[in-house]
C-alpha positions as CSV (number, residue, x, y, z in Angstrom):
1,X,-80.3,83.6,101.0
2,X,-81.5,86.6,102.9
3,X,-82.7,89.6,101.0
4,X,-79.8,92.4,102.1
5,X,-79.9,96.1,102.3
6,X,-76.1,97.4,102.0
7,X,-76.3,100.8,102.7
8,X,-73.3,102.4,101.1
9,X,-71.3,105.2,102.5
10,X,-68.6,107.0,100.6
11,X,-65.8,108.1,102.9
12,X,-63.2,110.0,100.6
13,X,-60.1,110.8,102.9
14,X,-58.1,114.6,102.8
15,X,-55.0,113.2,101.5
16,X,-53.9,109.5,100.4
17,X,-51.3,108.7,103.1
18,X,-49.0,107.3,100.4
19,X,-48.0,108.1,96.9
20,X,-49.1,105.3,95.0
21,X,-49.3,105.9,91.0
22,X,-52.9,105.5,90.6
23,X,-54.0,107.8,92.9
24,X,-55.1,111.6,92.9
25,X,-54.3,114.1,95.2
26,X,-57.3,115.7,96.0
27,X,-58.5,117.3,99.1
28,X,-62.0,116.3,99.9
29,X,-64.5,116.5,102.6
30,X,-65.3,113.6,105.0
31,X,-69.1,113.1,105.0
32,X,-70.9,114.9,108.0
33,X,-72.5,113.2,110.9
34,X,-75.8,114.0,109.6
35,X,-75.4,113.5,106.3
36,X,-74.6,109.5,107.1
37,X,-77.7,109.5,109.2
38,X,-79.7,111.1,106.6
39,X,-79.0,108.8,103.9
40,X,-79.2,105.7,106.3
41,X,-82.8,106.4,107.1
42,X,-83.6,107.5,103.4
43,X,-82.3,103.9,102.3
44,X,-84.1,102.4,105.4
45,X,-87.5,103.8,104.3
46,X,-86.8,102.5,100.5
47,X,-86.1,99.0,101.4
48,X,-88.7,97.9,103.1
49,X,-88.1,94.3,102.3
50,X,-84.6,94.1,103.3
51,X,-84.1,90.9,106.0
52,X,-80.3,92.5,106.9
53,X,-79.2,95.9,106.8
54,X,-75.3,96.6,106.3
55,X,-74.2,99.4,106.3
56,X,-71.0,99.9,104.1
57,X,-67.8,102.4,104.5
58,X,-66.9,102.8,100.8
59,X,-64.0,104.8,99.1
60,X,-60.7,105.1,100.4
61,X,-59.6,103.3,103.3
62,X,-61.5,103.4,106.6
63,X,-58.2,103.0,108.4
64,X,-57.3,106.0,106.9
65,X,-59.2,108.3,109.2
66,X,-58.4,109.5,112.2
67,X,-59.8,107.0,115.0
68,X,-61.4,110.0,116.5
69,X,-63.6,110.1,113.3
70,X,-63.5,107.1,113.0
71,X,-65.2,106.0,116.3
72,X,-67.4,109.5,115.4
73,X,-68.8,107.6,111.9
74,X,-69.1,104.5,113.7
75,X,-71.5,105.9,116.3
76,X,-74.2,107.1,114.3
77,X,-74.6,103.3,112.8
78,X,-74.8,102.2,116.3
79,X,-77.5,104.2,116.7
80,X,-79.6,102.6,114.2
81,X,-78.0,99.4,115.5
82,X,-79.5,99.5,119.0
83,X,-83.1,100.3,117.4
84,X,-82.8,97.0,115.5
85,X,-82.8,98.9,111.8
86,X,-79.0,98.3,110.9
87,X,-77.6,94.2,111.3
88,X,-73.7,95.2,110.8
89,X,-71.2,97.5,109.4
90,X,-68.7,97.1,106.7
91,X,-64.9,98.9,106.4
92,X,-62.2,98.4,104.4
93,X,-58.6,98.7,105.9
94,X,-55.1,98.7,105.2
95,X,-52.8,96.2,106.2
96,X,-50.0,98.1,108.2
97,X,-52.9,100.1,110.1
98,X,-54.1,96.6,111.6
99,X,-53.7,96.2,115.5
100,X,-54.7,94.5,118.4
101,X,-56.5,97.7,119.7
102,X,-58.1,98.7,116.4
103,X,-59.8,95.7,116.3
104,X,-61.0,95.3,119.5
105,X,-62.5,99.2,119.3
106,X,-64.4,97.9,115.8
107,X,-66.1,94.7,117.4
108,X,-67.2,96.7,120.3
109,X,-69.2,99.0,117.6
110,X,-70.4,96.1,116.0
111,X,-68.6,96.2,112.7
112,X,-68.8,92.3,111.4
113,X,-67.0,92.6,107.7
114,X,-63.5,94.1,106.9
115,X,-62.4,94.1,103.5
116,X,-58.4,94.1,103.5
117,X,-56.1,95.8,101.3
118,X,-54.6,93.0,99.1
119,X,-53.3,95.6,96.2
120,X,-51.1,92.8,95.7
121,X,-49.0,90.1,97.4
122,X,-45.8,90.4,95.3
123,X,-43.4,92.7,97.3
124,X,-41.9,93.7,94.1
125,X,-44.9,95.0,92.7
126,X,-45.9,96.8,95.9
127,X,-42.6,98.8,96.0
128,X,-42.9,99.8,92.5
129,X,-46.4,100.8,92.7
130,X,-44.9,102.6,95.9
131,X,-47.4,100.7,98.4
132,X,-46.3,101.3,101.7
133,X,-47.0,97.7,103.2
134,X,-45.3,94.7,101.8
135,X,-46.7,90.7,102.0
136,X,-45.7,89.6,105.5
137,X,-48.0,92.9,106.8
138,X,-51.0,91.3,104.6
139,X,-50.7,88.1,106.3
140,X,-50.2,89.1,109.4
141,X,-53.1,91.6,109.4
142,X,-55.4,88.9,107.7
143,X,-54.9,86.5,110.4
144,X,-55.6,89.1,113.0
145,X,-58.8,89.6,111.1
146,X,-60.0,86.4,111.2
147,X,-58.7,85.0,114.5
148,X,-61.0,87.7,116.2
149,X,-63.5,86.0,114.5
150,X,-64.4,89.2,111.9
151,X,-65.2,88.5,108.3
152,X,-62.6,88.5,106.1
153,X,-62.8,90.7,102.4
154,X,-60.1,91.1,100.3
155,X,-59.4,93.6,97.5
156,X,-57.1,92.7,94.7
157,X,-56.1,95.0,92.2
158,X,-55.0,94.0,88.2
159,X,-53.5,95.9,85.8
160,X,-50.7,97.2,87.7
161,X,-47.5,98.7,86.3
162,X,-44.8,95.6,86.0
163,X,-47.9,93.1,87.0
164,X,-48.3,90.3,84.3
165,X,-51.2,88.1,84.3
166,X,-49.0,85.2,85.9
167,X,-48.7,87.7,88.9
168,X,-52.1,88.4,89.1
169,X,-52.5,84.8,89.5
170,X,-50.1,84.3,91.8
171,X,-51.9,86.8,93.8
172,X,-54.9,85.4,93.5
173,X,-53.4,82.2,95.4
174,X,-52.3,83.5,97.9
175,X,-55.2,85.5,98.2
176,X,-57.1,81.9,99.1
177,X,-54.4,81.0,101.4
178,X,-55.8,84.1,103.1
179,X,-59.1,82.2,103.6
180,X,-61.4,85.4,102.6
181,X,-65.1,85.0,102.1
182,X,-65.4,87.9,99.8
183,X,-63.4,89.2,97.3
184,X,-63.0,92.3,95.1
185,X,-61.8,93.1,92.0
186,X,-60.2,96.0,90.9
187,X,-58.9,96.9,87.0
188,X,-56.2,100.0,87.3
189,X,-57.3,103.0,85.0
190,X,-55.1,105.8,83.9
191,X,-56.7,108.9,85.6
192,X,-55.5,112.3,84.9
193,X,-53.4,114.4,88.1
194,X,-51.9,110.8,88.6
195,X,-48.4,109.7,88.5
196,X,-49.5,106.9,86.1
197,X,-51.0,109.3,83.6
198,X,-47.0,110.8,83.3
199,X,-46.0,107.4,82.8
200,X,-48.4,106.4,80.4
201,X,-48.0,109.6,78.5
202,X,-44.5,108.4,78.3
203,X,-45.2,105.4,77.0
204,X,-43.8,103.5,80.0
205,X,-47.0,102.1,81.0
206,X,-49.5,100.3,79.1
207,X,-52.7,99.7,80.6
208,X,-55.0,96.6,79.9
209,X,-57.8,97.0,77.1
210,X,-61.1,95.6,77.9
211,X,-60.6,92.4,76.7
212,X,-57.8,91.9,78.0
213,X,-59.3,93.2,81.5
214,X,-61.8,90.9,80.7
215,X,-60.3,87.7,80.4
216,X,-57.9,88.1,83.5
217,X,-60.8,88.6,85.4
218,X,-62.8,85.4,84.3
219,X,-60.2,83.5,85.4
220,X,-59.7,85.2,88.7
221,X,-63.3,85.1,89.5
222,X,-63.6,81.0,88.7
223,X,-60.4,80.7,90.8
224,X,-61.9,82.3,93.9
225,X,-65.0,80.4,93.0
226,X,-63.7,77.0,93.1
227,X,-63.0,77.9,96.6
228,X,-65.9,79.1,97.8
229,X,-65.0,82.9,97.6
230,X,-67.9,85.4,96.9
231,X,-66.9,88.1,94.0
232,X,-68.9,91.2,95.5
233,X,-67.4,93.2,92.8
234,X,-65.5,93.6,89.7
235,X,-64.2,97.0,88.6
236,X,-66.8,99.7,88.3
237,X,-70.0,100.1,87.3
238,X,-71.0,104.0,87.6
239,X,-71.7,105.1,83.9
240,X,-70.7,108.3,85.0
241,X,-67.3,107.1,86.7
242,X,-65.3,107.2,83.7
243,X,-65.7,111.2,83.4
244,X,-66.5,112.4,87.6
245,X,-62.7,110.3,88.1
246,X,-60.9,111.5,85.1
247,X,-60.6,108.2,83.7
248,X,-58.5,108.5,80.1
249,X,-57.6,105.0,79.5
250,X,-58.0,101.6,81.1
251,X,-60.3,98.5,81.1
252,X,-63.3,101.0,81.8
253,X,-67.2,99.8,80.8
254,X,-69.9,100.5,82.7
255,X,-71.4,96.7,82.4
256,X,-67.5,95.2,83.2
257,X,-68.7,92.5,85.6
258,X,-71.8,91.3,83.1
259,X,-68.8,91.3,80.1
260,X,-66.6,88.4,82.7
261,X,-69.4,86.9,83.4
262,X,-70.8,86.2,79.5
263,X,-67.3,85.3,79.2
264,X,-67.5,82.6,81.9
265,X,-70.9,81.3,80.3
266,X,-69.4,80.8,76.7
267,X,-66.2,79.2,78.3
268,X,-68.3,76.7,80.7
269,X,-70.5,75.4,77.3
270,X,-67.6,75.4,74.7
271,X,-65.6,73.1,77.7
272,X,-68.7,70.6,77.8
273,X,-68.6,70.6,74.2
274,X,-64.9,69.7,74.2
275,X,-65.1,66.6,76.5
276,X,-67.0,64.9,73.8
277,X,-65.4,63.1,71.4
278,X,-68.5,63.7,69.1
279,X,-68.7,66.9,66.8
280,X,-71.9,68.7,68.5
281,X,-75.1,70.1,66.7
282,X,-77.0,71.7,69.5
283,X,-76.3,72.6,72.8
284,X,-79.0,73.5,75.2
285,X,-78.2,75.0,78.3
286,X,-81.1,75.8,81.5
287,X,-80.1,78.6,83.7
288,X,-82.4,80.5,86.4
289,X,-83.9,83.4,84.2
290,X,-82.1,86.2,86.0
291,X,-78.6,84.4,83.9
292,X,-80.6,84.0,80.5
293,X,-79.0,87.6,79.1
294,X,-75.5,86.3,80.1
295,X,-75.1,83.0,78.9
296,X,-76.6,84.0,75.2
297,X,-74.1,87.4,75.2
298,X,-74.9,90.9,74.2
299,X,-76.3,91.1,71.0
300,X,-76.4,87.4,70.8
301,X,-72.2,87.7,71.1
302,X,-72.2,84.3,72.5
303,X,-74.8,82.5,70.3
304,X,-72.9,83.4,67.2
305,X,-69.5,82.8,68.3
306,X,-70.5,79.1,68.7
307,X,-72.2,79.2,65.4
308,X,-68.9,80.5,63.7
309,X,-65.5,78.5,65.4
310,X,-67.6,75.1,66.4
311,X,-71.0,75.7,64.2
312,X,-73.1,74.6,67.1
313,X,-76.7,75.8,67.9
314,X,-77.2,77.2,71.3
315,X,-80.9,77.3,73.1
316,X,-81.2,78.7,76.3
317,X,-83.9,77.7,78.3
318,X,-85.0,79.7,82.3
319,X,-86.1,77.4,84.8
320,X,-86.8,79.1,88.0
321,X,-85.8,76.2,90.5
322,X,-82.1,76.6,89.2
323,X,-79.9,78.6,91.5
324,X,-78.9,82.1,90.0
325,X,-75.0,81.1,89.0
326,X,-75.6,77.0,88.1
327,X,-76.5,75.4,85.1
328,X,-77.8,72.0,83.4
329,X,-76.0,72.2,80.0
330,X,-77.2,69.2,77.9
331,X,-75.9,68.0,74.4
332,X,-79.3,67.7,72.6
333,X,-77.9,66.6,68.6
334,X,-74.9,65.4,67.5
335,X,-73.7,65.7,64.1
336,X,-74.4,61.9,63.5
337,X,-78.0,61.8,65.2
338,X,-78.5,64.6,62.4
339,X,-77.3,62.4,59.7
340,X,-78.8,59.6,60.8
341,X,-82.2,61.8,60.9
342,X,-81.9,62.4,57.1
């Protein structure tokens, strides 16, 4: 895999076009011509190592702007572009802004990924979350996407108000109908100025706890996985997100994505465990050393749970010639080797 340089550009928008509960109302300050530059050619200079640049429209979505801006943002990248130092550019869109003409102005300045708005793809949900696009506009705009040969992201959100974990995976299938290569995340948070802080004041909304965010999210992410769609993100990572957004309640930790994925780990060796019809000793499982931390847990988390519910030993072992993600899990005792050792 080639060694990438994703250049990240935050584009916060004057007003969000539609009142959805989650959202604040803030007015803010598109970032400056030179500004973009500047920090292109700062991250440029930093990685030097970098085989693909990308740089990435982040925030609110790009469709948002106005196309005069828009086309404005998109020349200084195309700059950079045509001296062979930037590969590709990356925007997220809305649905219902989607056209024909849209897309034809973003392949002629060279963007290659566009990560789609898939809040979510129950209409119910959308209306109550007062999302101004419904399912058939997701479709549509996906196909558009992809028949004009861009790559297609998606970004799925969970913990939304009426939104049980059966519609999140609902969503997430018809996410993969969508045929995306990328996919992220999203947990809702209760953030103050927003309409959902009323409601959760009220006590008419209930956002998800951590764990619970936590173990959604595990089963999205193998989901998408087991069709060969790319998680490039899960929730947020910022440690100092939770106080610059206001954030009061919510699935909110600053190591979210490593929490899913020492979740995944423990599930992947207590299923290998459970297709035996043996009771298991010790378990020894070789990752690629950058997935060591994971698969044994914070503070050991995952090491001891197997010790307490199935009283199995866990070793980990690196090997560098396993790809970051796979694993060799081997039973190494059984509970009648042992006895038959004594």
């Amino acid at each position: 895999m080639k060694k990438q340089n994703i250049i990240p550009i935050l584009i916060p928008i004057r007003k969000y076009p539609y009142d959805c509960t989650w959202y604040q109302k803030e007015e803010k300050t598109i970032n400056t011509k030179d500004k973009i530059r500047k920090v292109i050619e700062n991250r440029i200079k930093e990685e030097t190592e970098a085989e693909e640049v990308e740089v990435a429209f982040l925030g609110k979505s790009f469709t948002d702007i106005k196309e005069s801006k828009q086309e404005e943002l998109l020349e200084v990248v195309n700059e950079f572009i045509k001296e062979g130092k930037v590969n590709s550019i990356r925007i997220s869109a809305r649905p219902d802004q989607i056209n024909k003409d849209i897309l034809k102005k973003y392949k002629k300045y060279n963007v290659k990924t566009i990560e789609l708005e898939t809040v979510s793809c129950n209409d119910y949900i959308l209306k109550c979350t007062k999302i101004a696009y419904n399912y058939k506009e997701i479709k549509k705009a996906a196909r558009m996407i992809r028949w004009r040969n861009f790559t297609l992201g998606c970004q799925m959100m969970v913990g939304l108000p009426d939104s049980t974990r059966i519609d999140e995976m609902n969503t997430a299938k018809e996410i993969i109908k969508l045929k995306p290569k990328v996919i992220r995340i999203c947990p809702i948070y209760v953030v103050e100025g927003t309409k959902l802080e009323k409601e959760y004041k009220k006590e008419n909304y209930q956002p998800l706890t951590v764990m619970q965010g936590v173990e959604i999210c595990k089963d999205l992410v193998r989901a998408f996985a087991d069709k060969d769609i790319e998680t490039i993100r899960i929730g947020y990572q910022d440690a100092d997100l939770k106080e610059e957004k206001g954030i009061i309640e919510g699935p909110y930790h600053p190591g979210f994505r490593q929490l899913v994925e020492i979740a995944m780990w423990y599930d992947a060796v207590v299923s290998k465990i459970k297709k035996l019809n043996v009771k298991v000793k010790e378990v020894e499982v070789t990752v690629n050393p950058i997935d060591v931390e994971n698969v044994i847990g914070i503070k050991n988390e995952n090491i001891i749970k197997l010790k307490e519910i199935y009283d199995v030993d866990l070793i980990v072992k690196p090997d560098e010639e396993i790809k970051q993600g796979k694993s060799k899990i081997e039973i190494v005792q059984t509970y009648n080797d042992f006895l038959e050792e004594q």
